[in-house]
Each structure stands twice: as C-alpha cells, then as structure tokens.
N, C-alpha and C positions, 0 to 999 in steps of 0.2 A: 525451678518448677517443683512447687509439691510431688510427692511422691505416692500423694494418695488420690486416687481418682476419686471424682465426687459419686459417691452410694447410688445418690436420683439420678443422675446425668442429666444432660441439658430436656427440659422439659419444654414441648412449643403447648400453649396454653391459649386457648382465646378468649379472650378478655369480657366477649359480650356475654358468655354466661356461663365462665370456667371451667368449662371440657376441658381435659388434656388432652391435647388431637396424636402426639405422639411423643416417645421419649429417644434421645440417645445417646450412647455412650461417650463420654468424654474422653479423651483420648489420653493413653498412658504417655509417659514421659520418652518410654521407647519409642511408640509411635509417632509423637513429634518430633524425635531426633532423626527418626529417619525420612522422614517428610522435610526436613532444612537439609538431609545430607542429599535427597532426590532434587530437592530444589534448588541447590547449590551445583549438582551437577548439569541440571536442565539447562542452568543460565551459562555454560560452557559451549552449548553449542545454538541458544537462543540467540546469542549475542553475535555470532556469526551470519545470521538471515538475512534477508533484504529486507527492506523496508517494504517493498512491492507484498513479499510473503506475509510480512505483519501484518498490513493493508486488506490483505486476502481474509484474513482470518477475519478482523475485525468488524468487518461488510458482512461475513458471515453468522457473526454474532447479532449483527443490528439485524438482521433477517428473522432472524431464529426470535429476539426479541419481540418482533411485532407478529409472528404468528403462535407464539404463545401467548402474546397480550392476555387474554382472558383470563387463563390457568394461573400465571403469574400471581397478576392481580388478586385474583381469586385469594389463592396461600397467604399472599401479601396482609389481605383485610381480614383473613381467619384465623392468623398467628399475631396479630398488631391490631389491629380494627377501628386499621381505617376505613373511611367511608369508600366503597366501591368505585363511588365517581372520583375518587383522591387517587385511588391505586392505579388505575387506569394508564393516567396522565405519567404519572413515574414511571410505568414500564417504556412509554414514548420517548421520555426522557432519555432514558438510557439509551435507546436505540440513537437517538439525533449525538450523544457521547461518543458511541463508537464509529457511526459513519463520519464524525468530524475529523477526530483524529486518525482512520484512514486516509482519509481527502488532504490532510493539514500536515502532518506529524513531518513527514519527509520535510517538506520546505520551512518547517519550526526547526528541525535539526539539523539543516544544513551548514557545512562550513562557511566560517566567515575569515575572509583575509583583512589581516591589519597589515602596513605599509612602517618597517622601520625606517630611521635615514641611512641603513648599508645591508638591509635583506627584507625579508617578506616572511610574516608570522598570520599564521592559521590558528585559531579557532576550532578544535571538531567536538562534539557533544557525544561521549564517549557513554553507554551503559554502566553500572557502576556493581549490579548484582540482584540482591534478594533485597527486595523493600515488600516490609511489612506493616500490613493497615488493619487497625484496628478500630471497630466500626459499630456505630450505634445502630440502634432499634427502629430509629424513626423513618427511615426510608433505607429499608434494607437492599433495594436494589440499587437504585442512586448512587448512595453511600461508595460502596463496592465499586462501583463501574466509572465513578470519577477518579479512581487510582488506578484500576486494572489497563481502563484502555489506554491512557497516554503512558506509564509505565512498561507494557508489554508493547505498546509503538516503540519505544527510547529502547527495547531490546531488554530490559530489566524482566527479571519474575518475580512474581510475588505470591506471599503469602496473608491468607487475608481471615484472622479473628473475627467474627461476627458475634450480635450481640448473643446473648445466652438466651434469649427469648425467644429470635429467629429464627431454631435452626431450619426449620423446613427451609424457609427462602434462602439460608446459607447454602443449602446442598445443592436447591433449583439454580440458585445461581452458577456453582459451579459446572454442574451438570451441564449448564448451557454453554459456559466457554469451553468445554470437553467435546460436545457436540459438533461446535463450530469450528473443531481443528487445532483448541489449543494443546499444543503436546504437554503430556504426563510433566509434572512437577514448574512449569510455566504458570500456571497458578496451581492454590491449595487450599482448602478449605481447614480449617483448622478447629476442629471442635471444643473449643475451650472454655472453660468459666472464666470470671476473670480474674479469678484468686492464683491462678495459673497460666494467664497470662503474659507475666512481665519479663520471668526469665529470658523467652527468646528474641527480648533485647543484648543480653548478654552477651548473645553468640554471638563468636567473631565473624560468622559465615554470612549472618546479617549485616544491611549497610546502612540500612535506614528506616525510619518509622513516619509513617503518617496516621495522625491519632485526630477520629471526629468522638468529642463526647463531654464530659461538663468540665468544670473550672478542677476541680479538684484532684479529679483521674487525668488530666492534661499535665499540671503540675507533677503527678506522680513519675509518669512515663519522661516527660521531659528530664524531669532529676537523674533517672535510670541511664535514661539515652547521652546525657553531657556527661556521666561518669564514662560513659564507654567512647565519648567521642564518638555522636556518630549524629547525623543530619536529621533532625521531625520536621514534621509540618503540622502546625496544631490549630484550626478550627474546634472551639471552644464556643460557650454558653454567650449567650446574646438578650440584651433588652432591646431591642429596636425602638426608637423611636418613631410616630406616625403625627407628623406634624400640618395639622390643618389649618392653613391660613383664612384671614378672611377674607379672600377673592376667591377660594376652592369653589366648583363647580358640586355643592352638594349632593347631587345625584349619582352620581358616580363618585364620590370619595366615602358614601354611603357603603356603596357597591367593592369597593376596592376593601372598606375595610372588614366587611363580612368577611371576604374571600382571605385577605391575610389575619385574622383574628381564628376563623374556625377552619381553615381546608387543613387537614392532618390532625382536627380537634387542637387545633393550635399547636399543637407538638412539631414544634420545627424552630430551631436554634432563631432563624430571620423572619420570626413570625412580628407581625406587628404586637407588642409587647404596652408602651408608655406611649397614649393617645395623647396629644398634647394638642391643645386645641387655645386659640387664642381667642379670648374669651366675647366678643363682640359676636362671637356666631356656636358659643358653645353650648347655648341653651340647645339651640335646633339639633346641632347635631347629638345629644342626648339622649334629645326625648324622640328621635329615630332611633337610636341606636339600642336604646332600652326596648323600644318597644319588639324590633325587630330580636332581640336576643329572649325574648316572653314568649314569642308566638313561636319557636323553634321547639321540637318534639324529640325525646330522645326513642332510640327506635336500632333495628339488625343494622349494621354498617352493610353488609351486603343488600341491603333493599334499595331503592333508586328513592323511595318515599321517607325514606330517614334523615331527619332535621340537622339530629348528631349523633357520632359513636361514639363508645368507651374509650377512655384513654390506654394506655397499651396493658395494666394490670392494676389491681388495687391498691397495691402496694403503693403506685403513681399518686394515684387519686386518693388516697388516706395522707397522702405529702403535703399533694396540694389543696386540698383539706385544712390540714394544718397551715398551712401558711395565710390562708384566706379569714380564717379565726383568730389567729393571730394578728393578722390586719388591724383587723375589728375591733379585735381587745384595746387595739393602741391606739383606736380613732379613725382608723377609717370609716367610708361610708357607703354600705354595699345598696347596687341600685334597682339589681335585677340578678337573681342566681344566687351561687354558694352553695348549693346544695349537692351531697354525693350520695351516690344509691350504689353498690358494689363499686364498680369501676366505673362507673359514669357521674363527672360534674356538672352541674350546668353551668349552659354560659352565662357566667359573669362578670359583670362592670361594676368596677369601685371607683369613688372618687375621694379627694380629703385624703390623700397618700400620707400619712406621719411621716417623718423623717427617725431611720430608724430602724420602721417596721419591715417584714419580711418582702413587702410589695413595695418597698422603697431601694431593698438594695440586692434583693436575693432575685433568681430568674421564676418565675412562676411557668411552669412548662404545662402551658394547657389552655381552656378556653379562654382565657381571664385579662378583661382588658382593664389596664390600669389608666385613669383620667386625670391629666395635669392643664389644671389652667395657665395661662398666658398674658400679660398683658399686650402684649407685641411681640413682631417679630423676633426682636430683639431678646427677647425674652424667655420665647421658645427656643431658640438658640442655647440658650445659658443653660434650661430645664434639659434638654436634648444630652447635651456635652457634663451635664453631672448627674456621671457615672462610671464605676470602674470599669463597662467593656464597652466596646466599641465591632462589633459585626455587623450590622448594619441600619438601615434606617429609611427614611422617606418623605418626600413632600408634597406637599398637594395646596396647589395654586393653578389660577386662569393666568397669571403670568410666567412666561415659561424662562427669562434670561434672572426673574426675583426666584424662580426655584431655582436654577442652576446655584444662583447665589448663596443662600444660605447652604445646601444641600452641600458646596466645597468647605461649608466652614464645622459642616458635622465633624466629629472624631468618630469616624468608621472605616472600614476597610470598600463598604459600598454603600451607594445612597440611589436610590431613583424618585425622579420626577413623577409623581401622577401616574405611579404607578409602586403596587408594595416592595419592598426589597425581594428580589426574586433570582434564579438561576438560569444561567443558559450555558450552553456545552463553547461559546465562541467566548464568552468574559469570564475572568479570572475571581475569584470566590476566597473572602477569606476576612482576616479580623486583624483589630489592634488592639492596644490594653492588653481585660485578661480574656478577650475574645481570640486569641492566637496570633500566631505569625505565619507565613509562609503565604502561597497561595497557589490554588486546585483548579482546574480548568483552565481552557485557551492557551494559549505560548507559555503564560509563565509555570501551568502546572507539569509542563510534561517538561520543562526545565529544571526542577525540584530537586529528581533524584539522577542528574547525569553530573558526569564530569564535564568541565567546559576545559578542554584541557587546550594550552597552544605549545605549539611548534615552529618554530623557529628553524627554515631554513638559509645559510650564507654560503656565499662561495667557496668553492674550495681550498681556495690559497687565501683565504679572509682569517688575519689573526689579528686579534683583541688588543 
C-alpha cells in the first residue's frame, strides 16, 4: 500500500450537476492494518456461531433494508445518478439477498456423507477467513450484499473496498450491517482508492478476493491474487447479446429492451449491449426503437418525470463519448443520440458496427445500443458468440423450446428467454471468457470461499 494518503480523499460528487455532496479521508495504511488485524480476529470467534445466529442477523438486515428503502435509494441516486425508480428496486434487491441466504445457507452448507468400500467420508463446508470484495460503482448496494450475506452465512468476514465515488453508500451500507447486529470487524468498510487497494491481497491474513469491475483491473487483481495463491471470483465486463428473432412478439421485446438498454442509464456489466436482430423484422424494430430513444428527456435522476440520468461522472461520459466518434470515424452509423452535455449522453443506437471499431470489441458502458443484422437464426448465433466475453445474453421468441435452443449454444455464463439477462438472490451470477470465472449468488456463491474439506472416518482396528 502507498504510504501516502490521497491529499482530496475520496470525494462522493453527484454527477447530475457536480456538487461535492461530501469528502473523506482515505484511510492510512496503519488504519488498514489494523482493520485486517480486527478482522482477522473477529473471524476467530464468528466462525464459532450458529448458523441460527447468522440467520438472525441477516433477517435483520433485510428489515432494516426495506425500512430505509427511501434514504438508501435516495444516497444511491445522489452519489451515482441513478434514476430514483432504478435505485429503489436495488435496495429490494438486497433485501430478497439477505433473507434468502438466512432461509437457505444452513441446508447449502450442510454435510454431505460419501460411502467408501471399508468406512464413511463427510463433506463439511468449513469457513475459510477474511474474503475481501472489491466493488464497483454501479450498484453500490447490490454489489456489496451479494458477497456479504452468503460469506458471513458460511461464517467467513469480510472486508469490502467500495468504488472511490461511492463513499456515502460505502458507510450507509456498513452502518446497516452494524445496525443489524453485525459484530465489530465481521464486516469493514474500507475507505480506499484504488491505487491502494491491491496490497491487502498480499496479506497472509486475507483468504480470498471477489473482484466486480472491468477486463483490465480483474486481470490486475487476479495476477496479485495467483502470486499469493489465494481463491477470486471475478465478474468482469460484458457485451450482452439481445437476440431478436423473427417470431419475437414485438410489443414486449420493445418493452424488454428499453428496460435492459437504459434501467441504470445502461451502466450495468448485463445490460443489453449487441442488439442483433435478424433481419426479416429489423426494419420494425428500428424505427421503434429510434423513435422511442428521440422522444426520451434528459432531466434530475431523482424526479419520477426523468426520461434519463447522467452517467455516474464525466469522466464516463467524455469515455463514452470517445468511443461513439470513434465508431463513426470508422463507419459506423449513428441513428439516434451521441450527444454529451457534462455527464449526460444520449441514448444511442448505431448500426454498420465496423470490425475493429471501439463498438465492435471494446464494452460501451452506457445508453448505447449497438445493431447487428442477421440473416437467420443461424446466424445470430455466430454474431452472438463473436466475442471475447461471454456474461450474458438473451432471446426473444414466441417459441419457447427454439429459445431455450439457441440460448444453450450462447457462450455465457447466463442466457434468458424473453426476458433480459437479469439477477435474482436464488441463480448463480457470473461469466466466461474475459467476462470472469466463478459464480455469486444461490448454492454455488456461498460455496466460493469455504473449504469443502472431507473426513474420513474407519474402524478402529481398520489397517491399510
């Protein structure tokens, strides 16, 4: 870790008209040290509890979650800006996270007996220590609480970096598992940039890392984490594929793809991304889709009458800026939007994708739909799967066994039917390619960071 704290410390800034809402200090390297030696001791006797007692807590959290909804929310859309009807839904989220794995976690980490031919070997899913998550901007609650709850179910603590732009939501969050009875150093907030981030992979006292955030900082942390031997799980940058066939029921894949194109102003890793449309029905959906992206208003992310908000800072949106001119320079063909005003783009659709160009292979993280024709099914398949990541995707047809079909021959980690690639606290979450490995929610995420250790009981007079 640097030894110098950052001068500004972490700044929350709201993107809709660059107030600094507050600043704070970023934490010296003493005070992280002794924030891993709290948390390293915490897990000495967290690991001890019941699961009943974990349970407890967690129920208490999902409480506390839905009666601060509003306030949440609120921070949420004043530090990030998102649209208020975006934020809402995520604090729900969370809450449906933590009551599952109270409800769940016990019967996911139960012992399992294996059967030798001369004794009987157990399975027990053992706590393993301090896992550390390291956590983007875009759903600052989310994010957090798909590691915290099934981690601190499995008996593990953790310590959880949030983005540098977050911190108000970093604290609210913590604050609330405090609230709800999470004991001192069972989680921590850690106020860090991320230029000082990566040390507290180093430490031995750490066990493991789960890192949400782009292609390139996943690589980083993973390099860190295999020189020290030690377990990530990395959810990584995504193009989603949104494949419209032509039996789709237009009305509703209209519908679907507003909702996955702009809910979070598209900032979200499994946003529909590469609209592929096979071309018998692509005129139509078009010249909806253009039309519907023209009559949209930019406006407060807190107003309920706000078409769209800013992307999370300008710095974003001078990105993705670039990458949309860049397009253009190399042949694309924009239909509707491109435009940036401080931190707000409009929503855009391009078509004519050059091979190449930055809309061809790079993640455009924001309203920006990118339009690939088809000639068939077949086809869309082939456009779909070239690409280097694979986090998720979607189909959209009135035949539901021709979408299961294609949808198994995606290269993703998730695919849904007529419906956008989305999340829920019971399915397992995650990528392939350079969209990551591992996987976050339901059985297999609260599996991630345990020991699955067996034991091998034989008779007493039993020799080899």
């Amino acid at each position: 870790m640097s030894n110098e704290v950052a001068k500004d410390g972490l700044k929350s800034i709201n993107p809709y008209n660059g107030e600094v809402l507050r600043t704070y200090d970023e934490m010296s390297p003493t005070e992280v040290d002794s924030a891993i030696a709290k948390a390293d001791g915490a897990f000495r006797q967290w690991r001890e509890t019941s699961y009943e007692q974990r349970a407890e807590i967690l129920r208490r959290a999902a409480k506390l979650l839905r009666e601060r909804r509003e306030e949440l929310a609120e921070i949420m859309t004043l530090e990030m800006g998102k649209k208020i009807e975006d934020s809402r839904p995520e604090i729900d989220l969370c809450a449906t996270i933590f009551d599952y794995y109270a409800d769940n976690g016990a019967d996911m980490l139960a012992p399992k007996d294996y059967d030798t031919p001369e004794g009987k070997g157990t399975l027990v899913n053992q706590p393993v220590g301090i896992v550390y998550g390291i956590q983007p901007w875009n759903f600052p609650f989310y994010q957090p609480s798909r590691v915290a709850a099934p981690q601190i179910m499995a008996g593990n603590v953790v310590l959880t970096k949030h983005a540098s732009n977050v911190p108000q939501c970093a604290e609210a969050f913590d604050q609330l598992l405090k609230d709800a009875g999470v004991p001192e150093g069972v989680h921590t907030n850690l106020r860090l940039s991320a230029r000082n981030a990566g040390s507290i992979i180093d430490d031995d006292r750490v066990q493991g890392v789960a890192f949400t955030g782009s292609n390139k900082g996943g690589a980083a942390v993973a390099e860190q984490a295999g020189r020290n031997v030690k377990k990530t799980v990395m959810e990584l940058g995504g193009v989603d594929p949104f494949i419209v066939l032509e039996d789709a029921d237009m009305d509703a894949t209209i519908e679907r793809f507003k909702f996955g194109k702009l809910h979070a102003t598209g900032q979200i890793c499994i946003a529909a991304k590469r609209i592929i449309l096979v071309e018998s029905i692509a005129q139509e959906f078009l010249d909806r889709a253009t039309k519907l992206f023209a009559c949209l208003k930019p406006g407060n992310p807190l107003e309920e009458s706000t078409g769209y908000g800013p992307v999370c800072n300008e710095k974003a949106a001078i990105q993705l800026e670039r990458q949309i001119n860049d397009s253009v320079a190399a042949g694309a063909k924009l239909l509707v939007g491109g435009k940036r005003d401080g931190a707000f783009i409009q929503p855009t659709i391009m078509t004519d994708i050059p091979k190449g160009s930055p809309a061809d292979r790079e993640e455009l993280f924001g309203p920006v739909a990118l339009i690939h024709i088809a000639k068939d099914e077949e086809d869309a398949i082939r456009i779909a799967n070239d690409s280097d990541f694979g986090l998720g995707g979607s189909v959209h047809t009135n035949d539901l066994e021709r979408g299961r079909r294609v949808a198994e021959r995606i290269e993703s980690g998730t695919c849904f039917v007529n419906q956008i690639s989305w999340t829920y606290a019971s399915m397992p979450m995650g990528g392939v390619k350079k969209s990551g490995y591992g996987r976050e929610l339901a059985d297999l995420g609260i599996m991630e960071f345990v020991n699955q250790k067996l034991i091998c009981v034989f008779d007493k007079d039993h020799i080899i």
